[in-house]
N, C-alpha and C positions, 0 to 999 in steps of 0.2 A: 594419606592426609589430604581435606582437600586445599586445594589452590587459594589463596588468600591475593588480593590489588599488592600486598608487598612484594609477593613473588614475582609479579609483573614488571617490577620495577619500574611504577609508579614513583613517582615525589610522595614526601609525606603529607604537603599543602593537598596534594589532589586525594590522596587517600582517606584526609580530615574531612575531605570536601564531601567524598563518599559514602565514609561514614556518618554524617552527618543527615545525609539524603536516606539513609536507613539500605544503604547498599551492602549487604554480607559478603557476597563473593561472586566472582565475575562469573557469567553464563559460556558456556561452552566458545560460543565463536566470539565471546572475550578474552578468552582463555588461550585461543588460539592464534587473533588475528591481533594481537595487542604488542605481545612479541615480536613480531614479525615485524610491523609497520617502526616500533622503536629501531629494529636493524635496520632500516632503512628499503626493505625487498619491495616490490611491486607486488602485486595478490587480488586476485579473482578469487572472493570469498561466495557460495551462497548461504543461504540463511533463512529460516522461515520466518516471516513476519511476526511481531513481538516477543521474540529472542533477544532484543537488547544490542542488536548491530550499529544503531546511529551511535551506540557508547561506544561500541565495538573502533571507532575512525575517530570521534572527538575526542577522548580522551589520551590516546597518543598523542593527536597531533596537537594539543593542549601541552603535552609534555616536551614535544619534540621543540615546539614556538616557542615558549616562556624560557629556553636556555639560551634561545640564539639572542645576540643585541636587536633591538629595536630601532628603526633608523630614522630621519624627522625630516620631512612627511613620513610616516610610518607606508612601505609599498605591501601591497597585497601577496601573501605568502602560502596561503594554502585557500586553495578554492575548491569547495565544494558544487558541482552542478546537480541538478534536480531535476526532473520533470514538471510538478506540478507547485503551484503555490502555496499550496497547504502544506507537501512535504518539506517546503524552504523554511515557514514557519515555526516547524515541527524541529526540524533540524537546528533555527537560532536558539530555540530556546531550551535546547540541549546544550549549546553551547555554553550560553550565559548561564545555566545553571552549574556546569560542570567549571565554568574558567572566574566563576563568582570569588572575589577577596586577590582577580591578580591584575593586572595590565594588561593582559590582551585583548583586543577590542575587536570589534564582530559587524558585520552589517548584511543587508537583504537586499537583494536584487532582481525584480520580476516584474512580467506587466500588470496592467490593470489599474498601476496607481499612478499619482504623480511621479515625473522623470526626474522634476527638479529637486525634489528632497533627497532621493538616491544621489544624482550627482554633487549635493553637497558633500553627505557620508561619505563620499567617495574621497572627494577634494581632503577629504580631512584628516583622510588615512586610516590604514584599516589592514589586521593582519589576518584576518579568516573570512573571506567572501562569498555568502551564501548565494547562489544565483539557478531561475533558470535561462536557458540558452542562448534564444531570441533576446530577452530582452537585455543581458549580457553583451552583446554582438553590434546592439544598438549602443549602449554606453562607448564600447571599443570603436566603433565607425564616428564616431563626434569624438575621440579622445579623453572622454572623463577620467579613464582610468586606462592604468597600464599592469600587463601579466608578466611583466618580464621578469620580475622576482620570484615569483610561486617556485614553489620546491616541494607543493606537495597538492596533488590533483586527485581529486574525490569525483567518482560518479556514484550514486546511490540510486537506487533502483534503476541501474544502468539497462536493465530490458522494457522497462517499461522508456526510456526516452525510444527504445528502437522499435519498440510500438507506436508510437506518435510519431515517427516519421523527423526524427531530429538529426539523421544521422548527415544532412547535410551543414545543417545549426553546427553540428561536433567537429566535422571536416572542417570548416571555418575558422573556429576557435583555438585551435590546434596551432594555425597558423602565428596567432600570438603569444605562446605561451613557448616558454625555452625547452629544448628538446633534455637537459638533464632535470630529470623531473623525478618525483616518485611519482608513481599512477595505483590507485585504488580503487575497482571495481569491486560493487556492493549489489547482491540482486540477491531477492525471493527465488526467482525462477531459472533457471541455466538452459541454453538451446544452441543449436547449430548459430546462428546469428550473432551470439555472445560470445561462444567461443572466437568468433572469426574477429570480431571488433578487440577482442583481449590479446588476440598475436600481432594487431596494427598501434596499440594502448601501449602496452606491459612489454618488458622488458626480464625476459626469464623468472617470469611472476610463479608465487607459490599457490596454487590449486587450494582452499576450503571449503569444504560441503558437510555442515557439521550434521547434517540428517539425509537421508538419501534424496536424489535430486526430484525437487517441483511436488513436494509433500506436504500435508497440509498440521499445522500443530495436534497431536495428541490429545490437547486441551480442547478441542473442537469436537464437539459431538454433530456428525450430518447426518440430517433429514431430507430425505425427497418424499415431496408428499404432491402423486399423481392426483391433479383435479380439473376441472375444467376450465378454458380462459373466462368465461363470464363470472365463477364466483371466485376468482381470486379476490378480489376485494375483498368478499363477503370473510371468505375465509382471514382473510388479516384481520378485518376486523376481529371475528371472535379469537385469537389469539393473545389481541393483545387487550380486550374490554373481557372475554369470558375467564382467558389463562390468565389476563396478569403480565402478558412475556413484553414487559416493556419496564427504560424504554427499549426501541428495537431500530436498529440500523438499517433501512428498506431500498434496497438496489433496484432501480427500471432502469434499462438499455438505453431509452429517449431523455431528454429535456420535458420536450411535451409530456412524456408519460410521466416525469417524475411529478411534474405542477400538475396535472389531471388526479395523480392517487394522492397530494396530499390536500388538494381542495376537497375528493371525497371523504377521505378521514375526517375531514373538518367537521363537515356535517353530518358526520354519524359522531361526533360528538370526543374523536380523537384531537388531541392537540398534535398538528403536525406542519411541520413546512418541507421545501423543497431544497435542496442544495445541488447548485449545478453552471455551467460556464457560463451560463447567459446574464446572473447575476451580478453586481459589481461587488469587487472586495470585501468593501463595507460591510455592504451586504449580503458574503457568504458569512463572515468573520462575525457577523452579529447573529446568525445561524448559528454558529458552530458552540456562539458563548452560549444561547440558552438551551443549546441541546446539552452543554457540560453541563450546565448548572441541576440540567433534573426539569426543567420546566416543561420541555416538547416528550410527549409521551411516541413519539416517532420524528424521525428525520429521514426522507425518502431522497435518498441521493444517486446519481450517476456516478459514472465508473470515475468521473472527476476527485472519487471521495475515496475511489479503494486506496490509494497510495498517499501514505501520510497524513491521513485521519492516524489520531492517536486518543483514543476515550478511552480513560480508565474506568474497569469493572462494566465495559459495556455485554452482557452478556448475552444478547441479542442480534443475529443478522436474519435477515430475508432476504430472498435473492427470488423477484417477482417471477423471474426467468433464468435461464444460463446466459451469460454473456456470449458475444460474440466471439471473442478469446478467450480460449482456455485457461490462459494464463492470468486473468480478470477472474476468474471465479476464486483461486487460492489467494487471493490477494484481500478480496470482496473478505473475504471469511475469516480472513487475518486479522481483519478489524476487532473479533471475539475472541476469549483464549487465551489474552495476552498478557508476559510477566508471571505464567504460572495460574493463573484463572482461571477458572473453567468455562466457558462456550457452550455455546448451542447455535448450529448456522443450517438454517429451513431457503430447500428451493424448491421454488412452487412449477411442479411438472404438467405439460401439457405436449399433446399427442405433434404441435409443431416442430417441439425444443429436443426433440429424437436425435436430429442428429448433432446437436450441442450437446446432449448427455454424452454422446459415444465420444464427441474431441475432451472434454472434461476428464472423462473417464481412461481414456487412452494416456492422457495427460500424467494423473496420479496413478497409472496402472492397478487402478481398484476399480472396482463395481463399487454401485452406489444405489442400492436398495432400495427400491420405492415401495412406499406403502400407503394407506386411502386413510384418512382423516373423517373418524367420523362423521354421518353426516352429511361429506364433502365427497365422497367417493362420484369417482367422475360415470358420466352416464356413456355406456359401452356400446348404446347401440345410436347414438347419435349421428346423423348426415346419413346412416347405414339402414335401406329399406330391409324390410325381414329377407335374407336372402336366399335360393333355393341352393340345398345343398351342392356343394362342387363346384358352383358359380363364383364369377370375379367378385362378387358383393359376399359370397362367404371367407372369399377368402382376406376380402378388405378387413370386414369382421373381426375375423380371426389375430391377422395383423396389429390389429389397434388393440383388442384387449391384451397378446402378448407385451406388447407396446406399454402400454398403462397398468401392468404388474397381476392379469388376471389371473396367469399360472397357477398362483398359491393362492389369490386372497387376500394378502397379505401385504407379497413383496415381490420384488424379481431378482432369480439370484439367478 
């Protein structure tokens, strides 16, 4: 029989709450991690991106909060840390939807905006503290706020902070927070790196990997479609003006490349803008509204956007390139697929991104099949003079069409 939020031994308030939201029955690393954190365990969960993990930690600790007393100033009791601003966003408004009809009260903590509205939220009391690191660290060095009450520590996309370089930000923070804690690591991805941060965190933490590790959803269908770097463009464009595949979620590696391909969408007469750090809040945040509403027939964002973008029914990625991390591409593609969806996630191959294919591919321990787009089939004997047999320019040759899937025709298996 399957599992039902009673079995969980959820409250009936949160279960009303769920039903309500049109939720049937909790998803696998609900099923597993929800339990656990009610006992109180420490847990290294991972989880593939839209699998339903932020429910996976808010709705416990919704459960765990709402029984203890409330004390006045209400002190901060379960903090959530983040990476980026979008997934702190992502994360309140998980909250608020799930702790909607009780008294627990919620607030956001990050740079980019004004300091002093945060420091009043703060002043005022607050029992679930969404924050990311830096700008947390700065509240705690002026005193706005104190951790000494938390009793329950969330990192969520905890690989991606130790990709950005936070793990000093984390040493820091550490310091103010009491050492009887529960601690909750949440990541897509698991590595040597995670592991080690989860034996200095956790405290004889329970392991969940509710799909085999660094895999990418089911619900994702991938495309590598070798072509040349000058008509990627051209190629987006007829995708999503000749197919229709919009809108579409459009990954570039730069800043500059993201404002460069959505000024030229512009004028081939796509509706597109850019989303990316150089922005200001506002200004991502007002991005992000008309890309939900359906008005942008593209949104060409940096890796700023893989973690904690949450667009329902988006059914579209483009990934111009492979990321620099391997671990940015399952993330990138997470954004499609999600809640049971079906996906379609296109990365546009060129003879440079060879050796980001093999770390990708090393990554998911699958091959990733390229194939030519009609039309767009890349041209094989480019940069390459007709070469005489046996010679380094045949064997260049040779290399590059292996390389770009000439074997079959088709695809490279």
């Amino acid at each position: 029989m399957p599992t039902t939020f009673a079995d969980l031994a959820l409250s009936p308030r949160l279960q009303q709450t769920l039903s309500g939201l049109g939720y049937e029955a909790p998803t696998p690393i609900q099923e597993r991690a929800i339990p656990l954190i009610l006992a109180g365990r420490d847990l290294l969960a991972g989880a593939q991106t839209g699998t339903g993990k932020t429910a996976a930690f808010v709705l416990p600790l919704i459960e765990l909060l709402q029984k203890m007393p409330a004390g006045a100033p209400r002190p901060v009791r379960a903090l959530v840390l983040v990476p980026t601003r979008e997934l702190a966003v992502q994360v309140q408004a998980s909250v608020e939807r799930y702790a909607k009809g009780g008294d627990l009260t919620s607030t956001l903590v990050y740079g980019g905006v004004s300091i002093a509205a945060q420091v009043e939220a703060l002043q005022n009391g607050v029992d679930i503290l969404i924050a990311t690191p830096g700008r947390l660290l700065d509240h705690l060095r002026h005193g706005a706020v104190s951790l000494s009450a938390v009793a329950h520590l969330v990192f969520d996309e905890a690989d991606r902070m130790l990709d950005m370089g936070f793990m000093d930000e984390i040493t820091a923070l550490l310091t103010f927070l009491p050492q009887d804690r529960q601690t909750l690591l949440f990541s897509a991805t698991c590595d040597d790196n995670l592991f080690a941060l989860s034996k200095v965190l956790l405290r004889e933490p329970e392991l969940i990997e509710v799909a085999t590790r660094n895999t990418t959803a089911a619900e994702v269908e991938q495309r590598v479609y070798a072509v040349d770097v000058e008509r990627k463009v051209e190629l987006v464009q007829h995708l999503i003006q000749v197919k229709g595949w919009a809108p579409a979620l459009i990954f570039s590696r730069t800043r500059q490349g993201a404002d460069q391909l959505a000024q030229r969408l512009g004028k081939a007469g796509i509706n597109a803008l850019a989303l990316h750090g150089d922005l200001s809040q506002s200004a991502r945040e007002n991005v992000l509204v008309e890309f939900r509403a359906g008005t942008l027939q593209a949104l060409v964002a940096t890796d700023v956007a893989a973690r904690g973008l949450d667009i329902s029914d988006l059914n579209y990625v483009i990934n111009m390139e492979f990321p620099h991390q391997p671990e940015d591409y399952v993330h990138r593609i997470g954004r499609t697929g999600r809640a049971g969806n079906q996906g379609l996630a296109i990365t546009l191959f060129s003879l440079e991104d060879a050796a980001l294919l093999e770390k990708v591919e090393a990554l998911l321990d699958t091959r990733l099949p390229q194939q030519w787009y009609p039309g767009f089939e890349p041209d094989l004997t480019r940069d390459v003079p007709t070469p005489r047999r046996g010679s380094k320019g045949a064997q260049k040759q040779r290399a590059r069409k292996q390389a770009l899937g000439h074997k079959t025709g088709k695809s490279r298996r």
